[in-house]
Every structure is written in structure tokens, then in C-alpha cells.
N, C-alpha and C positions, 0 to 999 in steps of 0.2 A: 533419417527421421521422416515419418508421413508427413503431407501436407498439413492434415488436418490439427495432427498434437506440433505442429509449428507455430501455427495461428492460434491455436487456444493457447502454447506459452507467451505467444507475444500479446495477446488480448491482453492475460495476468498482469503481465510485466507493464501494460500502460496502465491500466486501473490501478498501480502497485504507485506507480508515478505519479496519476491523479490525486490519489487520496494523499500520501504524504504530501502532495502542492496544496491543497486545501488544508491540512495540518498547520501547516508552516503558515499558509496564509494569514492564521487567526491571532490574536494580539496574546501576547504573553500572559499565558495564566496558569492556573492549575486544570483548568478544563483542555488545555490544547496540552499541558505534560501528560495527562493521562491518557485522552485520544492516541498519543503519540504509541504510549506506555502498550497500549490494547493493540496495536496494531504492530507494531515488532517483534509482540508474542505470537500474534498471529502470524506473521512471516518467518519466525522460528519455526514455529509447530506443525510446517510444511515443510 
């Protein structure tokens, strides 16, 4: 695998990491089910 498509999947895979810790962060509600919601589609539909 090139360097380069190395580091852009592992760039993904931390921002992927990021965002779900910020997700989680957030106090229990329907705004952080659906964040959640929007975002596992999006990590599907890749």
C-alpha cells in the first residue's frame, strides 16, 4: 500500500475516533441519538 493512501486512512480512522468521543461526550439525549444516528450512516455509506 503507498504511503500516502496509508496516512490518509489512518488520518479517517482518527477523525472517525474523534467524532464518535465527542458523540459520546454529550449528555444523553435525542440530539446526541441522532448525531450518533447520522454518522454510522455515514460510516456505512463508505
Amino acid at each position: 500500500m503507498p504511503l500516502a493512501r496509508y496516512r490518509a486512512e489512518m488520518t479517517r480512522a482518527i477523525n472517525r475516533r474523534r467524532l464518535y468521543a465527542r458523540i459520546y461526550a454529550l449528555p444523553q439525549s435525542t440530539v446526541r441519538e441522532e448525531l450518533l444516528a447520522i454518522a454510522q450512516r455515514h460510516d456505512a455509506d463508505q
